[in-house]
N, C-alpha and C positions, 0 to 999 in steps of 0.2 A: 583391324584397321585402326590405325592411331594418325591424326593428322597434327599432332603435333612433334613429329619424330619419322624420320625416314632410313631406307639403308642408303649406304656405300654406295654409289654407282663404279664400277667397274668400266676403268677408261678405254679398256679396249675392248668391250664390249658394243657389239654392232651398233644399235641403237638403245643403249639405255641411258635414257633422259629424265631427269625431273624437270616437268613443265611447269607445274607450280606448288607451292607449299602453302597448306592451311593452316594459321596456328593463331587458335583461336578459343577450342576445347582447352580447360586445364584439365587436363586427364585422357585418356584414349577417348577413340573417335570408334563407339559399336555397331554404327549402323549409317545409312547413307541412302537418300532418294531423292529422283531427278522431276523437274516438270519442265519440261524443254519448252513449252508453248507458254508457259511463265518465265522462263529463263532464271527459274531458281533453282538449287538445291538446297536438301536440308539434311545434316549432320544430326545425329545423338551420342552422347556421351556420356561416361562414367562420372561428370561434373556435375548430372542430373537435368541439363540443360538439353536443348534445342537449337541451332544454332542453325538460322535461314543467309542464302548465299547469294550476290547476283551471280551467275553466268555468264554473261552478254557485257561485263568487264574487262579491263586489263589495267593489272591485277580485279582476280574475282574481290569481289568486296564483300564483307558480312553485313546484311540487312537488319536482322535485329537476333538477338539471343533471347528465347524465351523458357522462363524458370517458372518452376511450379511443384513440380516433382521430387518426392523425398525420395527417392532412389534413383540409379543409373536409367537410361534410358534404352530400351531395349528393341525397340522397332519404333516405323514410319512409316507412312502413307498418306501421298496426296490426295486430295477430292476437293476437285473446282474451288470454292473459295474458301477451303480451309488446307490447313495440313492437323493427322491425330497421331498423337504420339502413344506408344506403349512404353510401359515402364517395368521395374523391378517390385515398383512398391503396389502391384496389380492395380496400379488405375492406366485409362484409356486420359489422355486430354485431346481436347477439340480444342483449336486455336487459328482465330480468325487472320488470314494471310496478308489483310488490309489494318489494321489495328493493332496487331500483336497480341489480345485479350485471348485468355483462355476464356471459352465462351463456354463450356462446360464439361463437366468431370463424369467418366463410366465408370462406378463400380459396382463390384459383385466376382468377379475374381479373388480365389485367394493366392493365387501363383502369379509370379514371373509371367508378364505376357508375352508370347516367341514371335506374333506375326496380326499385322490389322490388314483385310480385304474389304476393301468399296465398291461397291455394286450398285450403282442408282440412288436410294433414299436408305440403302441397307449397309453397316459396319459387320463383320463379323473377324473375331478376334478368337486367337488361339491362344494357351496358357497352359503352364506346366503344372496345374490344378486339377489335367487329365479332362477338363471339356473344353469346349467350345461354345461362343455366344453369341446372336442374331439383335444387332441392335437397331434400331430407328435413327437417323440421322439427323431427322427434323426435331430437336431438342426443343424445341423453345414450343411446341403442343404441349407440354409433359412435365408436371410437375414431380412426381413419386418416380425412381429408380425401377420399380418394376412395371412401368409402363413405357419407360424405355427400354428394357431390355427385355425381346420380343420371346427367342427361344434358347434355351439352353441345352448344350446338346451331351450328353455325359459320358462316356468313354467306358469307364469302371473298372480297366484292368491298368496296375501302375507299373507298365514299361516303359512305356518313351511319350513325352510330350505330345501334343497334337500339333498338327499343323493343318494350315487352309490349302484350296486350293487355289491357284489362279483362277480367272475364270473371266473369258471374252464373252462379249456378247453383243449382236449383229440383231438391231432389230428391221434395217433393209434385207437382209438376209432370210430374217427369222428362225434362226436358231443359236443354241447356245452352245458352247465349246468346253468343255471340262479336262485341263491339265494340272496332272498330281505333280510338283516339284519332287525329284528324288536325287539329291547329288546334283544337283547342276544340271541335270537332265529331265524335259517335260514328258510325259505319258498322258497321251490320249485315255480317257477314262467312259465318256460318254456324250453324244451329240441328240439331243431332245428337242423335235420341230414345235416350234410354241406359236402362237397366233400374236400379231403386230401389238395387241391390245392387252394379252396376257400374258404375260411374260413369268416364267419359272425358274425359279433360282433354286441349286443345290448348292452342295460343298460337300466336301468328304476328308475325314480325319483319318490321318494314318496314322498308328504305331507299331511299333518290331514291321511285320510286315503283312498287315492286316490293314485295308482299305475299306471304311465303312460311309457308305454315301445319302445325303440327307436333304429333301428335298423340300423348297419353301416356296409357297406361292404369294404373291402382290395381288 
């Protein structure tokens, strides 16, 4: 994905339209997420920036660029009053959606991170370092690095990167929904009845095609 470069649209093609062009990144555009109830998105790029979007524009407008990261940026994820970005240079940043401040830095990776999941007060991030990491969200309890980063989950065989899984969760319902992204396509993996009050969080790492799942309680 590069938002600063498009193809050819082919005129007598049924419906191919460009609606709009964002050109904003100096460099390709790697990643991209939505938050429809904020009416933002937010881009990452190979320019090592962050680049927040209105929406609910015309033309969409860029809201602010935010720099910090000594490498590309390699994933995204909303969570209510922040957006946290992954990087090449394995750190995670947290950045306030109101301020534009990086409010604070995750390290402890030593790879490329491929993917960040938000679950409540919980981060967990995946990396080409062959683990996975269970972080606290509420930064600002936490002076020391290893009191934010709650578990480490380690893989040990180097075929393929980790990745998270999505993961819904209903606590009118009460229970939790576990889907492994695989290609574009979700897989039910496990449905766990939890009580309104204690809520269980897992995640499961895949590589080649071995599925191993990891269970954290609150």
């Amino acid at each position: 994905m590069g938002l600063d470069s498009s193809k050819d649209i082919n005129p007598n093609a049924a419906r191919g339209y460009i609606l709009e062009k964002f050109t904003r990144h100096k460099g390709g555009a790697n990643c991209m997420v939505m938050e429809p109830e904020k009416y933002l998105m937010a881009t990452g790029g190979e320019d090592k920036s962050v680049v927040l979007w209105r929406i609910n524009t015309t033309p969409t407008q860029s809201k602010a660029t935010l720099k910090g990261h000594s490498d590309y940026v390699s994933c995204l994820a909303f969570h209510e009053k922040f957006v946290l970005s992954g990087s090449a240079d394995c750190t995670i940043r947290k950045w306030c959606l109101t301020t534009h401040e990086c409010l604070f830095v995750f390290e402890g990776h030593t790879g490329r991170i491929n993917k960040i999941l938000c679950a409540g007060d919980f981060i967990f991030s995946s990396s080409v370092d062959h683990t996975a990491r269970a972080w606290t969200l509420i930064t600002q309890k936490y002076e020391a690095m290893e009191d934010v980063c709650l578990k480490i989950f380690e893989v040990g065989l180097p075929l393929r990167c980790v990745f998270l899984l999505y993961t819904m969760i209903s606590l009118e319902l009460k229970f939790i929904s576990m889907y492994l992204s695989v290609n574009k396509y979700s897989f039910p993996l496990l449905k766990n009845e939890v009580r309104s009050n204690e809520v269980e969080l897992a995640i499961a790492l895949s590589f080649a095609h071995v599925v191993h799942t990891y269970a954290i309680q609150s």
